[in-house]
N, C-alpha and C positions, 0 to 999 in steps of 0.2 A: 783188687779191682783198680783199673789202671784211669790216672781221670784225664778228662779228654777240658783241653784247654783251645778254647776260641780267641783267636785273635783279628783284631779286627783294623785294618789298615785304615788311616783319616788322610786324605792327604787333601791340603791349605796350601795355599799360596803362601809358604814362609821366606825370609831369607835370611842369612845369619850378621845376626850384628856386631862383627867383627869387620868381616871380609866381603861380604855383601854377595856371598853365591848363593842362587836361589833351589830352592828344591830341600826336600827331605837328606841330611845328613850327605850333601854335596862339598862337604869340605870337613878334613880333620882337623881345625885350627882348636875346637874345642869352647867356642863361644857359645852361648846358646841362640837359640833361634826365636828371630819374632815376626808376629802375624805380618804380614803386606800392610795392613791399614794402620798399623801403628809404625811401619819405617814411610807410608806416605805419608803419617802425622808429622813425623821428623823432621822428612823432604821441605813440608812446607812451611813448617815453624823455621826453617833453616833459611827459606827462599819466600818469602811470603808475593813476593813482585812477581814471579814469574808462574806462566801461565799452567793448567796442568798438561796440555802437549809437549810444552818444554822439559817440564820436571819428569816425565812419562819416558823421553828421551835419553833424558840425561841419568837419570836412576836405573831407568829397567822396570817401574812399577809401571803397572797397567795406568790408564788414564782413566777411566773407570773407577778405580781404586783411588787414586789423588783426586776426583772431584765429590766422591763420596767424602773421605777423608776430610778435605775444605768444607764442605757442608757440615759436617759434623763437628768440626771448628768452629763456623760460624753460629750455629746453634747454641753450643758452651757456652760459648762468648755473647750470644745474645744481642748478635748484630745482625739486620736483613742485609748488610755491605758485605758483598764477600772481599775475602782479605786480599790486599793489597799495597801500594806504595802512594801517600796521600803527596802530592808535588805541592808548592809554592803557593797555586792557585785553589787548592782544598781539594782538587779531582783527585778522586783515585784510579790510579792506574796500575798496567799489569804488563808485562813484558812477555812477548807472544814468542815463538817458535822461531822464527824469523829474524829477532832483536828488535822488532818496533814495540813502542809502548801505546798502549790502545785502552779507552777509557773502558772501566768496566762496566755490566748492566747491572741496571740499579731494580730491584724487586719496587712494584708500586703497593703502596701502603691502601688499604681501603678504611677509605671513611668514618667516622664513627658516625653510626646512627644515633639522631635527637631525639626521642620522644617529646611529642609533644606534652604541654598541661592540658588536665581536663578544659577549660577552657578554653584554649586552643584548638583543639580539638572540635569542641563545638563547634567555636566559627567558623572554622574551615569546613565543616560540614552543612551548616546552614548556608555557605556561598554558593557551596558545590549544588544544595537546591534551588538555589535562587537563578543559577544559571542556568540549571537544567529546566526548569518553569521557563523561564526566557527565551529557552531554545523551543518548547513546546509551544509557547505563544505564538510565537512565531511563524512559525509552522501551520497553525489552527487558519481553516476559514475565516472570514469576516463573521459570519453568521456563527459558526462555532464559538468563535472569540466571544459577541455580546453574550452568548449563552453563559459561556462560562466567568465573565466579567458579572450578568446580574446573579449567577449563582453567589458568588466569593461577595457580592455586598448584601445578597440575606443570610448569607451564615455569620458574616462577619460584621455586620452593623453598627454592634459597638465600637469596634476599632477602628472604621475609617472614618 
């Protein structure tokens, strides 16, 4: 019985890291071949200044590929800065397609929430009625208002 063999073709974005031809067994130098996202790792450990359209240009790797790549950099690394060339003045910057250097954007950090203390808490709640009573007073008739003024001094007699 004759056995029947499945072979199942992958093909990835490789290129060889020797020579740098990309493609499936596109060169006999006999290197072996690595993913795209680990020769855009490379790229930008090599270049970290310049932007990923430049490195995109200048390598052959997708730009798509280099700014996944830098993201996944900067995550490792456990920076929200993506990576770059810090100058004199602490900016960082990054060196565009073009040759100008162009400040990078910066990720906005959100806030940390405070809880408040239970007591805090309270009084900020007992304001929030004392305002909103105020705003209700307010509002009331004349004739409402005495009504509701000789109510709150027989309930409350003791206290005023």
């Amino acid at each position: 019985m004759a056995q029947l063999q499945i072979v199942q073709n992958v093909n990835r974005s490789m290129e060889c890291s020797s020579c740098g031809a990309a493609g499936i067994a596109a060169c006999d130098c006999g290197a072996p071949y690595m993913p795209a996202s680990a020769a855009a790792a490379k790229a930008i450990a090599a270049n970290p200044g310049k932007s990923a359209r430049a490195l995109s240009v200048e390598t052959g790797i997708s730009e798509a590929t280099l700014r996944r790549a830098s993201t996944a950099s900067n995550d490792a690394v456990g920076t929200t800065t993506p990576q770059g060339l810090v100058g004199p003045d602490g900016i960082t910057r990054r060196q565009g397609l073009d040759g100008k250097w162009r400040r990078m954007p910066q990720r906005k950090s959100k806030p940390e929430e405070v809880i408040p203390t239970e007591e805090e808490a309270e009084e900020s709640y007992q304001l929030h009625l004392y305002q909103i009573m105020v705003d209700y007073i307010a509002d009331m008739t004349e004739q409402t208002r005495r009504k509701y003024f000789a109510h709150i001094r027989r309930k409350y007699r003791d206290e005023l």
